[in-house]
matplotlib code that plots the C-alpha trace (Angstrom):
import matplotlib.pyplot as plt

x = [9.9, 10.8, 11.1, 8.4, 9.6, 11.1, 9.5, 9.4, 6.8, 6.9, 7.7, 4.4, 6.1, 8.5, 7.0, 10.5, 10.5, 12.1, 13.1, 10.4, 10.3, 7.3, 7.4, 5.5, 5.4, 2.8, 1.3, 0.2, 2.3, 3.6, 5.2, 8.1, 10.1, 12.5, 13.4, 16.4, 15.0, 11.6, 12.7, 10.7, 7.0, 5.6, 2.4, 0.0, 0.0, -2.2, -4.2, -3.6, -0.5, -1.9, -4.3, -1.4, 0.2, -3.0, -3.4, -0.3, -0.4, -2.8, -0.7, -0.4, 1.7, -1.0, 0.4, 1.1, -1.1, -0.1, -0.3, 0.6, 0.6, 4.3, 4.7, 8.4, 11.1, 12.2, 9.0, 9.5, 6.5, 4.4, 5.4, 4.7, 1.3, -0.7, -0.4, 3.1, 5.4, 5.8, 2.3, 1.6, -2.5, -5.0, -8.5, -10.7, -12.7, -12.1, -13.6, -14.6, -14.9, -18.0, -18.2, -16.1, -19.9, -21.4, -24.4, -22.5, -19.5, -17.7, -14.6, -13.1, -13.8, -10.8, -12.3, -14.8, -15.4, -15.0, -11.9, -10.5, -11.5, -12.5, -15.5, -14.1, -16.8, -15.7, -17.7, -20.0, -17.0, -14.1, -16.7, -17.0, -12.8, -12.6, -14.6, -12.7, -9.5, -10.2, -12.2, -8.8, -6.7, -5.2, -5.4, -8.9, -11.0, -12.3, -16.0, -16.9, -17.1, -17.6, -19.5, -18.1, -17.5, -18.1, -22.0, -22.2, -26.4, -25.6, -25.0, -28.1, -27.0, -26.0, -28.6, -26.6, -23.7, -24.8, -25.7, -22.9, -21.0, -22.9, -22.5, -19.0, -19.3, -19.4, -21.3, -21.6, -21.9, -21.9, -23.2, -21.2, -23.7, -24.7, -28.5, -29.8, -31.3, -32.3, -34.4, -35.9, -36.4, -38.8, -38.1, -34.1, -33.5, -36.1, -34.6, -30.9, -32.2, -33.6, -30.2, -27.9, -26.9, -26.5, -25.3, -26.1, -22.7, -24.3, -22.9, -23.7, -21.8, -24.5, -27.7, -28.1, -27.8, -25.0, -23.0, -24.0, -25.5, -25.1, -28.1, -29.3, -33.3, -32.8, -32.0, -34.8, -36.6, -33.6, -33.6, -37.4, -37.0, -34.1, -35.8, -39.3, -37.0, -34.8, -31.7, -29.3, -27.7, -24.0, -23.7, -20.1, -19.3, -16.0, -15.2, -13.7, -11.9, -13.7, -16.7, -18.5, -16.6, -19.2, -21.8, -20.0, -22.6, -25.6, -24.7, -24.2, -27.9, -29.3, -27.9, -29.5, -32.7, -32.7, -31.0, -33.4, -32.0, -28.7, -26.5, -23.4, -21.4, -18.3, -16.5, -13.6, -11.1, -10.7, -7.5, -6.5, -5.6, -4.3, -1.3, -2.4, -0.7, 0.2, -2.3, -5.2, -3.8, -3.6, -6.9, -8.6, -6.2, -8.2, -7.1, -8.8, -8.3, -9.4, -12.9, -13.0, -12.5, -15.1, -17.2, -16.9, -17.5, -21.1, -22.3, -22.4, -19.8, -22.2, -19.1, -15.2, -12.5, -12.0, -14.6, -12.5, -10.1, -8.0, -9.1, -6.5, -7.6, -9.8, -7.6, -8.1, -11.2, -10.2, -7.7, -9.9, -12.5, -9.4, -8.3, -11.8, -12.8, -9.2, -9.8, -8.3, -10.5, -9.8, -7.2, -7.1, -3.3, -3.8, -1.5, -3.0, -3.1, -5.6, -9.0, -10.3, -13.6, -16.6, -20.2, -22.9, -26.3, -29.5, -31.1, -33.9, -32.9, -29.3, -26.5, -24.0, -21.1, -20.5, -16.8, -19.5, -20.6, -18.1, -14.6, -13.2, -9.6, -10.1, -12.4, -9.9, -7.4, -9.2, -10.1, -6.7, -5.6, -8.3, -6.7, -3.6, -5.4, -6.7, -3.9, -1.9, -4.4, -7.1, -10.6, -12.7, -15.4, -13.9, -12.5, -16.0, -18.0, -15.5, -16.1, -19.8, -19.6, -16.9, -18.2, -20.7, -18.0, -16.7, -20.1, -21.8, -25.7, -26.7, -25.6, -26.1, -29.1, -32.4, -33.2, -29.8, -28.0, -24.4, -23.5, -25.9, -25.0, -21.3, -21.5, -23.8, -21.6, -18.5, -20.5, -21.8, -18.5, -20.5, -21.9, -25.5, -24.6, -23.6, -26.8, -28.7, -26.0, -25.3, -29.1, -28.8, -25.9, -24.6, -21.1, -19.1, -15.7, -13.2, -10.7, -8.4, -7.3, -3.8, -2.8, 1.1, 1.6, 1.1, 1.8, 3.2, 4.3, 4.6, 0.7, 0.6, 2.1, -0.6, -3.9, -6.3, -9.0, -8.2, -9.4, -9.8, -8.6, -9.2, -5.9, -6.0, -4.1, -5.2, -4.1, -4.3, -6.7, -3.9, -1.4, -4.6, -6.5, -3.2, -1.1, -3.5, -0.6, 0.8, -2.7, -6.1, -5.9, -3.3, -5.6, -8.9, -7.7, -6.5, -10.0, -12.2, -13.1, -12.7, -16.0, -16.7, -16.3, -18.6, -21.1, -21.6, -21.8, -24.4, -26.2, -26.1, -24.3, -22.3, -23.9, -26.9, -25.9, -25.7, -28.5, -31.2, -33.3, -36.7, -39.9, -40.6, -36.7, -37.0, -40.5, -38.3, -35.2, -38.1, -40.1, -37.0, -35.6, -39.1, -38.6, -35.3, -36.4, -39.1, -37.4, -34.1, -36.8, -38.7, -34.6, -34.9]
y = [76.6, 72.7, 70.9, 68.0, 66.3, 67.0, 66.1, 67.9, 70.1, 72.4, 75.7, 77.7, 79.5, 77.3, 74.0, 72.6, 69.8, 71.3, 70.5, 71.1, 71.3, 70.9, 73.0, 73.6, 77.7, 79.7, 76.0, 75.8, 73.6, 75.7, 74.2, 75.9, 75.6, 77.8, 77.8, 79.2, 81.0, 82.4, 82.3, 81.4, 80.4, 79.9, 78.4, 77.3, 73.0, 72.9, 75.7, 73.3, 71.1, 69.3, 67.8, 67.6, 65.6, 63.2, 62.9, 61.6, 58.5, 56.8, 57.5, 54.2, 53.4, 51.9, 49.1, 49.8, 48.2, 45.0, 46.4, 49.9, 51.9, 51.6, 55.5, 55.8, 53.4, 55.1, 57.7, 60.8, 62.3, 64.3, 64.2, 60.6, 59.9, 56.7, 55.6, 54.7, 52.1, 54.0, 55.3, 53.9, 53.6, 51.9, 54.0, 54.0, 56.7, 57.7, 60.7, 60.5, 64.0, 63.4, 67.2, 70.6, 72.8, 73.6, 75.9, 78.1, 80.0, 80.1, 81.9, 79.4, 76.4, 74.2, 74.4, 74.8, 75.1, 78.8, 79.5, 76.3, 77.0, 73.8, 71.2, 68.1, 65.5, 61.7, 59.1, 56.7, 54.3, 56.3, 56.2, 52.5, 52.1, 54.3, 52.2, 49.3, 51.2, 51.3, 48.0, 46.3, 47.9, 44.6, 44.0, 45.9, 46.7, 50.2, 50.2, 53.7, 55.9, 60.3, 61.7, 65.1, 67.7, 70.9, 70.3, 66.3, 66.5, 69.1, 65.7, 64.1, 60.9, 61.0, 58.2, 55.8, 56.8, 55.5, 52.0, 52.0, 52.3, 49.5, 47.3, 47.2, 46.3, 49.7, 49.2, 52.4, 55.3, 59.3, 62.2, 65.6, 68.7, 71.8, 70.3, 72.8, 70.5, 68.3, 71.2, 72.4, 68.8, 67.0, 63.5, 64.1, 62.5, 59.4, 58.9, 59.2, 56.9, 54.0, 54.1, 53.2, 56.4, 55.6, 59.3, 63.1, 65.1, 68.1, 71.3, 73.7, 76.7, 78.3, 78.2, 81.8, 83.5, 85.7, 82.0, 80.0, 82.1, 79.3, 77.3, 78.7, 78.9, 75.5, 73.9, 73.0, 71.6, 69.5, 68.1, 67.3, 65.4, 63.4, 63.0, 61.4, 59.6, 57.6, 59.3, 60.2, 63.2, 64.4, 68.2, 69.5, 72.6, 75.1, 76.6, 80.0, 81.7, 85.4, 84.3, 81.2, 80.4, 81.6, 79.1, 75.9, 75.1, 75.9, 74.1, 70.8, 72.0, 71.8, 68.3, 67.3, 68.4, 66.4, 63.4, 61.4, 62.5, 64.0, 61.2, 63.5, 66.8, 66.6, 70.0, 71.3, 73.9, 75.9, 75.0, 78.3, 77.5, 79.4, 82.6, 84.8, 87.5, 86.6, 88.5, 87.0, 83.8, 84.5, 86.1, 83.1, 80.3, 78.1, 74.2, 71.0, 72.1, 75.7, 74.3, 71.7, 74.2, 76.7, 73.6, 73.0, 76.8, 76.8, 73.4, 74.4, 71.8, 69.2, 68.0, 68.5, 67.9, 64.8, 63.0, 63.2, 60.7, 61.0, 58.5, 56.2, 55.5, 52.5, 50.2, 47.9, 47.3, 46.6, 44.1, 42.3, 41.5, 40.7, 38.4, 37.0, 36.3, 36.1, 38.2, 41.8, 44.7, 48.3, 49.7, 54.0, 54.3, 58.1, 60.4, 61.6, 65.4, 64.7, 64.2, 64.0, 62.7, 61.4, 60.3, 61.6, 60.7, 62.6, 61.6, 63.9, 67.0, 66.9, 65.5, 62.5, 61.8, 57.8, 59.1, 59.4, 55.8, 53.8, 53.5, 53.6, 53.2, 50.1, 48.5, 49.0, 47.9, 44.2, 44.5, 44.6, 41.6, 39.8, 40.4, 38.9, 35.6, 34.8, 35.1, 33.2, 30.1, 30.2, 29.5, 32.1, 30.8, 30.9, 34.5, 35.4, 33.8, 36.4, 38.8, 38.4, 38.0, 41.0, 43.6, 44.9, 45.6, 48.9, 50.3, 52.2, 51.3, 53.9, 56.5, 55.1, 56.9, 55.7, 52.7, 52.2, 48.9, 49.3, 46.0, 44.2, 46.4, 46.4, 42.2, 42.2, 44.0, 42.0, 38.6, 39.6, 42.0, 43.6, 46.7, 47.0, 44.9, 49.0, 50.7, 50.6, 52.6, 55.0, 55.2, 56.3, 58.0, 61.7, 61.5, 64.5, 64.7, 67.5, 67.0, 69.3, 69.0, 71.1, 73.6, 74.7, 76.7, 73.6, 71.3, 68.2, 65.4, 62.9, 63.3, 62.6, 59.3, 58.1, 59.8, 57.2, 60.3, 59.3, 60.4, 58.4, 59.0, 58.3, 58.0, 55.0, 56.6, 57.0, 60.1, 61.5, 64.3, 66.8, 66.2, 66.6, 69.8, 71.1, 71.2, 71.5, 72.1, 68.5, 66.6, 68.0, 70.2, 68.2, 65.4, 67.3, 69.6, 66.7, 64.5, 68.2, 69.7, 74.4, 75.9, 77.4, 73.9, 72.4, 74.9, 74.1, 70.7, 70.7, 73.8, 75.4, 78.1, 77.3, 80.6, 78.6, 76.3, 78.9, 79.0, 81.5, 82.3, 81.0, 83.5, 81.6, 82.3, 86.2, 86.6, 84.5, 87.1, 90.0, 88.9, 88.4, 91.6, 93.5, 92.2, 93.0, 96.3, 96.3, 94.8, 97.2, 100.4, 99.0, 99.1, 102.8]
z = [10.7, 10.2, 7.2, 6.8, 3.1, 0.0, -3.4, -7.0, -8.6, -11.9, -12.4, -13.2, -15.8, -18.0, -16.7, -16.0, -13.1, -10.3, -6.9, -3.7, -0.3, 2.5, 5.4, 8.5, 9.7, 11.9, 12.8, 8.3, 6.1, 3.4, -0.2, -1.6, -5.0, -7.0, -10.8, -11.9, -15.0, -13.1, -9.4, -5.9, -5.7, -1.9, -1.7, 0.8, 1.0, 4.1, 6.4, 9.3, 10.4, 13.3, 10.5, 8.3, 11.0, 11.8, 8.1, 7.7, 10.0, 7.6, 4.8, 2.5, -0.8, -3.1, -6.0, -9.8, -12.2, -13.8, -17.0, -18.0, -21.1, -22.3, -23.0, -22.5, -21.2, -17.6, -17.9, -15.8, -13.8, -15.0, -18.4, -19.8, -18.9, -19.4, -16.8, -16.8, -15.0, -12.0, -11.6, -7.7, -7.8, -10.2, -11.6, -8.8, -10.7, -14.4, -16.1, -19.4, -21.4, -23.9, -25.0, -24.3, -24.9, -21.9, -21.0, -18.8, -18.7, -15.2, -14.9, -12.5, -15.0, -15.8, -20.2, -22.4, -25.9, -26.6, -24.8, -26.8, -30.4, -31.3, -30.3, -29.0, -28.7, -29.2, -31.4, -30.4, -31.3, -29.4, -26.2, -26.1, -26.7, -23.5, -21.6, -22.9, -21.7, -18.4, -18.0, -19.0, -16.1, -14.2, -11.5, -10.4, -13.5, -13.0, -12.0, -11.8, -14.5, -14.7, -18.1, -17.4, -19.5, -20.5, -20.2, -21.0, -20.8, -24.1, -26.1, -27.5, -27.6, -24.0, -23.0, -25.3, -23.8, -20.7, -22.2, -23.7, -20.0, -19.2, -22.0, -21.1, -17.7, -15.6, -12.6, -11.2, -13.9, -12.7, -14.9, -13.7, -14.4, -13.7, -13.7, -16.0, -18.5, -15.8, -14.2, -17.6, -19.2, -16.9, -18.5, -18.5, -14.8, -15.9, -19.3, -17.7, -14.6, -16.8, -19.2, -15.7, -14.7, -10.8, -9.2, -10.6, -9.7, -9.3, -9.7, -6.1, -5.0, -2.3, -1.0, -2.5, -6.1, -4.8, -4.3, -6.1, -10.0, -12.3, -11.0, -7.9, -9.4, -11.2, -8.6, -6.7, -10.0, -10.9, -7.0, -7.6, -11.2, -9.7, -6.6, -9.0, -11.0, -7.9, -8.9, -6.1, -6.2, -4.3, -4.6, -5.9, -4.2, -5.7, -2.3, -2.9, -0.2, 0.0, -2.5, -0.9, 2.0, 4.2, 2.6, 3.8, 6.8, 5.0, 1.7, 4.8, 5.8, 2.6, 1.9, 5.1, 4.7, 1.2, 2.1, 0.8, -2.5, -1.4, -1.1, -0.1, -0.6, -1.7, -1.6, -3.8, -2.6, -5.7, -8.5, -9.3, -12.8, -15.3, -14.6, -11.1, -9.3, -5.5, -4.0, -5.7, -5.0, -1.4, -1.5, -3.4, -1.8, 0.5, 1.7, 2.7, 6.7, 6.1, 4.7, 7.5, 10.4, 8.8, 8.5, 12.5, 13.1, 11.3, 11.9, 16.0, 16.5, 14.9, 12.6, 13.7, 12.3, 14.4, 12.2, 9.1, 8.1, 4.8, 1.7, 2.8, 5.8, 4.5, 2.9, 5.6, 4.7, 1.1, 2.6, 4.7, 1.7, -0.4, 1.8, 2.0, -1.6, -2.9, -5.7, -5.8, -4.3, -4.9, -3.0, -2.2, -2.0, -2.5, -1.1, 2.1, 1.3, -1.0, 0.2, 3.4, 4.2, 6.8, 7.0, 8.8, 10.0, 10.7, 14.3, 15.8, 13.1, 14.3, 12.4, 13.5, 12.8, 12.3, 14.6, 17.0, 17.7, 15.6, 17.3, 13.2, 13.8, 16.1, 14.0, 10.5, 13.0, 13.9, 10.3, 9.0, 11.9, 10.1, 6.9, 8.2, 9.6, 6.1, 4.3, 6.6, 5.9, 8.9, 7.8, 6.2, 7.9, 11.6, 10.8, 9.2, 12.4, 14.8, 12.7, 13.1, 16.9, 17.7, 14.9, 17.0, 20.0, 18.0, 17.4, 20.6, 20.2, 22.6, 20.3, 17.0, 15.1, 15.3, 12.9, 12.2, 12.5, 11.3, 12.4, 9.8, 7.3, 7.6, 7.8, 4.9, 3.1, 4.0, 3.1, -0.2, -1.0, -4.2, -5.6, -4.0, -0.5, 0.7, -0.8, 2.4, 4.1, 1.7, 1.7, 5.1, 5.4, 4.0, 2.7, 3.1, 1.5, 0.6, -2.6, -3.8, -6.7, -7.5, -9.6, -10.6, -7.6, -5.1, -7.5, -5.6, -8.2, -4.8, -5.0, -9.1, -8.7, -6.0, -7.9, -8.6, -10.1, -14.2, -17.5, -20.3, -23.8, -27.2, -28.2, -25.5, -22.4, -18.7, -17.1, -13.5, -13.0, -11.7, -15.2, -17.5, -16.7, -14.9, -17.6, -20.4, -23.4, -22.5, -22.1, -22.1, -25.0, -27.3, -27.1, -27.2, -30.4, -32.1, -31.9, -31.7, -35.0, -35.2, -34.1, -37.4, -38.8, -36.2, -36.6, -40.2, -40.0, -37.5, -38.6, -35.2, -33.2, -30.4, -28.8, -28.9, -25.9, -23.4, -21.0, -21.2, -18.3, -18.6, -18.0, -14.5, -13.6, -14.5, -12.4, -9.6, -9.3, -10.0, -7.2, -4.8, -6.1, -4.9, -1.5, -0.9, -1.8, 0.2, 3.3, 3.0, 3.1, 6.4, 7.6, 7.2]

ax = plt.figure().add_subplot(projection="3d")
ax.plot(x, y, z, "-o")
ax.set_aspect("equal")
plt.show()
């Protein structure tokens, strides 16, 4: 055993900030913490120290916005969201909650409605202030926006919603569903398309309905509407250790065989939210490394854990465009526990890694040189002609996928440094990224201060992902029970039931299961 760092975390019980420590045993970095009132939690950080370790060496402090929300003079972390003075990361993406309905009801979900109480659902008005909120973040404007929810396609003004986003300047806009309605409304995807919705965040636990029962026989009609309408689509798996963990290859498969819709995958070990005993948690538990090495085992060795880099790993590149334009660039100063990720191409029906013709860490290394040049005064135009001439030195043509020039992309996108100069590679390319986002037992407040994952509010503050549906009584459901309305109050003011939301199985769904169910039955008797 060998201490790696100390931080502080919360007590799961009383909430009280207490002192942590990190910890490497049985090669698996462990995070422990003790409260004097409730005693010792030990928790599971990472499955994997070696890719703690490599992690770790791209590890890079981010910088405070220019102008936070004043909540509290001297603000202590976690408990004065807004973001605060010593917040250490601007919004690279910010959720916005436009309803607490949804059409389902998961018992691993972080909210919804029922459980609440109440329906929150923010005006029209409140929707464009939040926009507004995070549009005025100095100095890198947010530029991508979540509607999340709950079931955000449950709103009927969702389409103005959208405009809305991009009335005020939001370039790229994501809708996070469980594609229901975009599977049983053939003109939701179009209508959704046309408003400025760039990316469906779609909702996928499994390639069968044993994994995956919220959407497993809608999904293939939502892929097809999305796919008629040109909306891309990146499939959110909630890996759970016992439950899905076997599906981690095939859900990589199906994205693959899709990719001209499927833009990426980007798995979720579970948050186990909420009070749980130590065995379930240990059951359940499952890390960024534990996904990645299950990933390596049913992909064949097609993707390793070598091809994944933590999302820090790229400010370089944000630093060399910086230093190019002179205007400030987003910057992923993320702690380097959180999110891990790669692209992949496919070539002859197998996949490839980008690890496996790009030399990356060279090239962010000449980028970040680069960098240096242009901010010591050399010409933009002498760096930019090197960089023209030497960019194709860290890319091996013999192995890069047929039709692919990375070169011309990568120097397009360095030239024209916008939102659509890196369309034809994400066109081409399927991203495949892992975030975990924490819960009270691994609860690292080191990894608080560097989230750049937000929500907006209507009250007007910003606040990390892993304060707001983490510690629900401080954030999430203060703020959503002071701007919802009760159910029974709802429910008579728009004449309908909340019941009413949940999804009902359709007559071409029920002759689906019937028809698989008769040949299971039929296949299990041949067995015997």
């Amino acid at each position: 055993m060998r201490e790696l760092s100390q931080t502080e975390s919360l007590c799961p019980e009383c909430l009280n900030r207490i002192p942590a420590r990190i910890f490497e045993r049985d090669g698996k970095v462990w995070i422990e913490k003790e409260c004097s009132e409730h005693g010792r939690v030990e928790d599971l950080y990472w499955g994997s120290y070696d890719m703690y370790e490599r992690a770790q060496r791209f590890a890079h402090e981010g910088r405070n916005i220019e102008n936070p929300n004043i909540t509290k003079w001297n603000p202590i972390c976690p408990n004065d969201c807004g973001l605060c003075t010593i917040h250490v990361n601007h919004s690279a993406l910010a959720n916005m909650v436009i309803t607490n309905r949804c059409d389902r009801n998961c018992w691993y979900c972080f909210f919804f409605a029922e459980k609440s109480g109440y329906v929150y659902e923010p005006t029209l008005d409140q929707i464009r202030e939040m926009f507004r909120s995070i549009r005025r973040e100095k100095p890198v404007p947010c530029n991508a926006v979540q509607l999340t929810g709950g079931e955000p396609t449950l709103r009927d003004d969702l389409v103005e919603i959208i405009r809305i986003g991009k009335e005020e300047g939001v370039d790229h806009v994501q809708l996070n569903t469980d594609g229901i309605r975009l599977a049983t409304d053939s003109e939701l995807a179009s209508r959704v398309r046309e408003s400025g919705t760039n990316t469906v965040y779609l909702s996928f636990d499994g390639t069968t309905p044993e994994t995956n029962p919220k959407n497993h026989w809608q999904i293939p009609r939502a892929l097809e509407n999305c796919r008629d309408a040109g909306l891309g689509i990146v499939l959110v798996p909630t890996i759970i250790n016992t439950v899905n963990d076997g599906e981690i290859g095939n859900i990589i498969k199906f994205a693959s065989e899709n990719i001209d819709v499927v833009r990426g995958v980007n798995f979720q070990p579970v948050s186990l939210v909420g009070r749980i005993s130590n065995a379930e948690r240990k059951k359940l538990r499952i890390t960024i490394p534990d996904v990645i090495l299950k990933m390596e085992q049913q992909t064949n060795g097609e993707i390793t854990r070598s091809d994944f880099y933590p999302v820090p790993t790229i400010t370089p590149l944000s630093h060399f465009v910086e230093a190019l334009t002179g205007k400030p660039e987003y910057e992923f100063g993320n702690h380097f526990a959180c999110g891990m990720a790669t692209y992949v191409f496919k070539d002859q029906g197998k996949l490839v890694p980008i690890t496996r013709f790009v030399d990356i860490e060279g090239l962010l290394a000449y980028l970040e040189k680069k960098a240096d040049e242009l901010k010591s005064g050399k010409s933009k135009y002498l760096v930019g002609a090197d960089v023209l001439f030497k960019l194709g030195k860290f890319i091996d043509k013999s192995k890069q996928p047929e039709g692919l020039s990375l070169p011309k992309i990568l120097y397009n996108a360095f030239l024209k440094h916008d939102y659509d100069s890196l369309g034809d590679f994400h066109h081409k390319a399927l991203f495949i990224g892992l975030m975990h986002f924490q819960d009270l037992y691994n609860y690292d407040i080191e990894r608080v201060k560097r989230c750049n994952i937000h929500y907006t509010s209507p009250d007007g503050r910003i606040i990390p992902f892993c304060a707001f549906n983490v510690i629900p009584e401080w954030y999430r459901d203060k703020i959503q029970r002071e701007y919802g309305i009760p159910i029974p109050e709802w429910e008579k003011k728009t004449g309908r039931k909340l019941a009413d939301d949940l999804f009902k199985p359709d007559a071409a769904t029920q002759e689906a299961k019937s028809k698989k169910r008769i040949i299971e039955t039929v296949t299990a008797s041949t067995r015997t």
